[in-house]
C-alpha positions as YAML, in Angstrom:
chain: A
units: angstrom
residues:
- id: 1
  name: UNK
  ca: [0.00, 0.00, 0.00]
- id: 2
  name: UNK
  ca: [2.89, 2.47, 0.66]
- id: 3
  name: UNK
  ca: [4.41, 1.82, -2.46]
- id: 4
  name: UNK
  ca: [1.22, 2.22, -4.34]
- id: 5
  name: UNK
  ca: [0.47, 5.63, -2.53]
- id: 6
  name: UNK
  ca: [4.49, 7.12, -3.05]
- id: 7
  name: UNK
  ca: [3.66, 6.48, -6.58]
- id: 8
  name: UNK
  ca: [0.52, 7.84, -7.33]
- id: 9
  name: UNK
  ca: [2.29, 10.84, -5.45]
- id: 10
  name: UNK
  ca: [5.05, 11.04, -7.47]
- id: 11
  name: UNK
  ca: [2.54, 10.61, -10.54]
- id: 12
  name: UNK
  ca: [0.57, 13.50, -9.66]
- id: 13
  name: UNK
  ca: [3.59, 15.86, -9.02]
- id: 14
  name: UNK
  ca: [4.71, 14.90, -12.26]
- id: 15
  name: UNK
  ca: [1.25, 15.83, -13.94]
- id: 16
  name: UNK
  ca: [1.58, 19.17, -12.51]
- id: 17
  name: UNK
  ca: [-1.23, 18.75, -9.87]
- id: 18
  name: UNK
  ca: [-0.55, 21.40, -6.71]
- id: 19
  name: UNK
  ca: [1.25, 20.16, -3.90]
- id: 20
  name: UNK
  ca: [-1.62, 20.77, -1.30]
- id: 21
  name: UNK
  ca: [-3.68, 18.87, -3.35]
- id: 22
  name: UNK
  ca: [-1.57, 15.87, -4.00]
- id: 23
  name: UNK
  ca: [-0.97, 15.60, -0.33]
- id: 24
  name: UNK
  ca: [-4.24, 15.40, 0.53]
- id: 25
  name: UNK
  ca: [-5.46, 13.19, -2.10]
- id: 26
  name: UNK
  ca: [-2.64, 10.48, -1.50]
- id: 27
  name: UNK
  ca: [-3.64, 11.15, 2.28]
- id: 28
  name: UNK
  ca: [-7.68, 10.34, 1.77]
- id: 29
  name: UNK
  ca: [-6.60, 7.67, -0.57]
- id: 30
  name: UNK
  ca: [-4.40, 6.22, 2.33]
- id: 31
  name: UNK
  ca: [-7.70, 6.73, 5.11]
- id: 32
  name: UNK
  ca: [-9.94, 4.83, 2.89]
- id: 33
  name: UNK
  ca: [-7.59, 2.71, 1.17]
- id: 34
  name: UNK
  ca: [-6.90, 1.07, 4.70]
- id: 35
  name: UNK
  ca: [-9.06, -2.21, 4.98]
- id: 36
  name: UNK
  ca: [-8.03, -2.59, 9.12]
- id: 37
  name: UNK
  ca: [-8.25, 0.83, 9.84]
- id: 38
  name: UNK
  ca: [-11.97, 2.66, 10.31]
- id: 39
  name: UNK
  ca: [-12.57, 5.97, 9.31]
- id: 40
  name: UNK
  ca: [-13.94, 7.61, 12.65]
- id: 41
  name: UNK
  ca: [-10.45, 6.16, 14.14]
- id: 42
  name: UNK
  ca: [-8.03, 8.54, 11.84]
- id: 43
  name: UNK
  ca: [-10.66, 10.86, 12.16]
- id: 44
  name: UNK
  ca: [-10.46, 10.94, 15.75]
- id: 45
  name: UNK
  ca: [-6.77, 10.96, 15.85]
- id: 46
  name: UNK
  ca: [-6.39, 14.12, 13.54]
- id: 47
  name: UNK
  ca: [-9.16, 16.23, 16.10]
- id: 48
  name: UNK
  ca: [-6.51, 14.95, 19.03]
- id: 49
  name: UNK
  ca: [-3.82, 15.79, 16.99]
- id: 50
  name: UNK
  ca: [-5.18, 19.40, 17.35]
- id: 51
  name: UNK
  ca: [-7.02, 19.62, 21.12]
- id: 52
  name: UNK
  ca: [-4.18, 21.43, 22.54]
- id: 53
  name: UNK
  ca: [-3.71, 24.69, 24.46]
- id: 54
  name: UNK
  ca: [-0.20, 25.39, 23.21]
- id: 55
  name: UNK
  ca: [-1.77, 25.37, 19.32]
- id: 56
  name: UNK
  ca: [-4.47, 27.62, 21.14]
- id: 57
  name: UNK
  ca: [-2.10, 30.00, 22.72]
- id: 58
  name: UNK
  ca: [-0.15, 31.00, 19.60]
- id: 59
  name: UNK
  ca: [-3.13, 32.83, 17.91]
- id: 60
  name: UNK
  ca: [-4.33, 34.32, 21.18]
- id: 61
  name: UNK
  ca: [-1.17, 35.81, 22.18]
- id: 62
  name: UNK
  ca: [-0.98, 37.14, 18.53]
- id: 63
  name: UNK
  ca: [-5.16, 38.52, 19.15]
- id: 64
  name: UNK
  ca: [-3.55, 40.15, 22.64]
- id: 65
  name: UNK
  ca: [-0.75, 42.19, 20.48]
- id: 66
  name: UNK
  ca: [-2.97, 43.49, 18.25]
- id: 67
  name: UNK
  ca: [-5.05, 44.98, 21.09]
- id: 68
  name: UNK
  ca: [-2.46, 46.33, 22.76]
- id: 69
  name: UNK
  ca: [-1.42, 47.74, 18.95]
- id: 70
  name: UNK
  ca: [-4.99, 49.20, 19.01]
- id: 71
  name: UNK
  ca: [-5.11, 50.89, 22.46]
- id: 72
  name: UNK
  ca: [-1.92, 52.52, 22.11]
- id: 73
  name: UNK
  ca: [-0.11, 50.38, 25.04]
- id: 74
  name: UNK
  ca: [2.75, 49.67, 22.82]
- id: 75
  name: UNK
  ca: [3.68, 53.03, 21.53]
- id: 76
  name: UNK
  ca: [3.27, 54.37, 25.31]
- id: 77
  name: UNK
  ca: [6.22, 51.18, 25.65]
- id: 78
  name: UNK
  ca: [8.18, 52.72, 22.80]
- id: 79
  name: UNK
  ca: [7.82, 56.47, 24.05]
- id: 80
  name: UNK
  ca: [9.01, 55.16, 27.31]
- id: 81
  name: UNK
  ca: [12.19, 52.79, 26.00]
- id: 82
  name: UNK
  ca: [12.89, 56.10, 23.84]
- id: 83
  name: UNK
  ca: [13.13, 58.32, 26.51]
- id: 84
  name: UNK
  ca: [15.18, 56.09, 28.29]
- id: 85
  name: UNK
  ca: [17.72, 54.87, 25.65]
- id: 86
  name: UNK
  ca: [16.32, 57.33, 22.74]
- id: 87
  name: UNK
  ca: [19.73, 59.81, 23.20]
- id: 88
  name: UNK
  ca: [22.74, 57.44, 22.60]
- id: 89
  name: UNK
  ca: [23.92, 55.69, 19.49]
- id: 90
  name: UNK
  ca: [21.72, 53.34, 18.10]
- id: 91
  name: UNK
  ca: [18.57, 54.62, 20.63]
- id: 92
  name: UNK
  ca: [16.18, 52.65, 18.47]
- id: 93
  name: UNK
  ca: [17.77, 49.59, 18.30]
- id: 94
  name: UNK
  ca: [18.46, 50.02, 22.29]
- id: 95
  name: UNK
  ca: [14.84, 51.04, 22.88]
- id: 96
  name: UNK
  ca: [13.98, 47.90, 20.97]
- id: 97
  name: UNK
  ca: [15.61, 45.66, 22.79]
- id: 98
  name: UNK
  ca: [14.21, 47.29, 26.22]
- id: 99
  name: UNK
  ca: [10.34, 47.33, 24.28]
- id: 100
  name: UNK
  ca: [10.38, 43.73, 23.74]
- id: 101
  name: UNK
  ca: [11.29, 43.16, 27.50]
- id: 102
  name: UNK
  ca: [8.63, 45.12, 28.79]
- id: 103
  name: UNK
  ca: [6.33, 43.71, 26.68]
- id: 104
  name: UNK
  ca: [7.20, 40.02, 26.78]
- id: 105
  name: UNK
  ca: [6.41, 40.64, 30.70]
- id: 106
  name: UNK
  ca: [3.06, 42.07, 29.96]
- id: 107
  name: UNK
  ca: [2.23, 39.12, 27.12]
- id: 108
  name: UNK
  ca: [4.47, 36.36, 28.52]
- id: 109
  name: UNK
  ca: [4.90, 34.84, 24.79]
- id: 110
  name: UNK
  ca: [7.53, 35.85, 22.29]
- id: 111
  name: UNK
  ca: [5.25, 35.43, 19.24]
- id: 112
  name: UNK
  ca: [3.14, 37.92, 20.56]
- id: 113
  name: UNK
  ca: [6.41, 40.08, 21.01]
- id: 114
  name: UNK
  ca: [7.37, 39.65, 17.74]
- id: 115
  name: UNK
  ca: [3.65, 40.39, 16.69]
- id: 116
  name: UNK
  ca: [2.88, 43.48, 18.38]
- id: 117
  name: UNK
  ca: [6.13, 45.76, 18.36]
- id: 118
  name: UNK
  ca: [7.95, 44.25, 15.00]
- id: 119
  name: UNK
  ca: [4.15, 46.38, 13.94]
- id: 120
  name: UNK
  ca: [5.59, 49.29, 14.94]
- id: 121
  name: UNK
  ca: [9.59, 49.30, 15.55]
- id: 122
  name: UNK
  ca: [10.22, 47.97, 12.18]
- id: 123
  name: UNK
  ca: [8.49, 50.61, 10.12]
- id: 124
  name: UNK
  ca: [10.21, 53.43, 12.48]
- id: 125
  name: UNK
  ca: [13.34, 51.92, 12.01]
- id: 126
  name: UNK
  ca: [13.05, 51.59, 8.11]
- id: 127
  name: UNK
  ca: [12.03, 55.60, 8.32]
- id: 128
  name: UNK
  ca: [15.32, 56.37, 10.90]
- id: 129
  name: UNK
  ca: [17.72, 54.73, 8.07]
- id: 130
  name: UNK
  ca: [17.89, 51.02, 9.46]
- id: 131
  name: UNK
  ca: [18.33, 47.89, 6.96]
- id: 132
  name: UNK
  ca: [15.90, 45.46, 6.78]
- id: 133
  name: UNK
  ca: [17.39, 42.67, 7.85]
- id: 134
  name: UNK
  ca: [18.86, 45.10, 10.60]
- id: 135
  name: UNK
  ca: [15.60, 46.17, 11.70]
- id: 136
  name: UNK
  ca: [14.04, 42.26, 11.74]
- id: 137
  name: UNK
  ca: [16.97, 40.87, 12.93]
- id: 138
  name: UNK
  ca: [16.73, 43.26, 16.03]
- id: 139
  name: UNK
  ca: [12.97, 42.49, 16.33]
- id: 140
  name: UNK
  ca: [13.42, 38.74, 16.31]
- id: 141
  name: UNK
  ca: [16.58, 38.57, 18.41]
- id: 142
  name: UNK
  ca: [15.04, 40.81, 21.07]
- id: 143
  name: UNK
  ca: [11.66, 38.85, 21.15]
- id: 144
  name: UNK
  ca: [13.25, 35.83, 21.55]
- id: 145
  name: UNK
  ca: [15.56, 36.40, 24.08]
- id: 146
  name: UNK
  ca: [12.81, 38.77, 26.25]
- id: 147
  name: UNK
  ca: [10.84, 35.62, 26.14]
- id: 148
  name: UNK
  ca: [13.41, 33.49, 28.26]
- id: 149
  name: UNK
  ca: [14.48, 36.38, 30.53]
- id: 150
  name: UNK
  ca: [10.98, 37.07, 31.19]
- id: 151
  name: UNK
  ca: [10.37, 33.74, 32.40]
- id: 152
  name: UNK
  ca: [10.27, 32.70, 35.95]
...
């Protein structure tokens, strides 16, 4: 059977069908193809799969950056880290770096970091004369590591 299904994979790449849709047509044709194996059972496994509160957690830390976007708590965390760190060399990058610790103690998750002042730092720091990657580099770094300094 896993023979049969790696080649009508490979077949259907070859044809030019979409990748999504080979997948999941090899992966229905595997569920039903299955003589020992009832439907409800797979089924069953895939919802599992997905009951957890870690999958749960990403989006709503993401949905607690944006409101904080929205009521203006993050740029009163940038005003802040900018009038703490905003004179020396490299202030934005600094006040960065001290945003995404305040924040990460407010959200507690470093996708939500990320989320909610790579929004706003990024686009100031493109305007002040950052690079790109500079700017997201920063972001990322900072997010990450506020995330396991954060953490008790």
């Amino acid at each position: 059977m896993g023979f049969l299904l790696l080649g009508l994979f490979i077949i259907l790449m070859l044809v030019g069908v979409p990748i999504a849709f080979v997948i999941g047509i090899v992966a229905l044709i595997g569920i039903f193809g299955i003589p020992y194996t009832p439907e409800a059972t797979v089924t069953m496994k895939m919802v599992n799969g997905l009951d957890s509160f870690v999958l749960l957690a990403v989006p709503l830390f993401i949905l607690a950056a944006n409101l904080m976007n929205s009521g203006k708590i993050s740029e009163k965390l940038i005003d802040l880290a900018l009038a703490i760190v905003g004179p020396i060399p490299g202030g934005l990058a600094h006040a960065n770096i001290l945003v995404s610790m305040m924040f990460a103690g407010v959200s507690g998750a470093s996708q939500a970091d990320t989320a909610g002042v790579g929004k706003i730092l990024i686009p100031s720091m493109l305007r002040k004369g950052y690079d790109k990657e500079t700017a997201v580099g920063i972001t990322a770094a900072s997010s990450g590591l506020s995330n396991k300094v954060c953490k008790f």
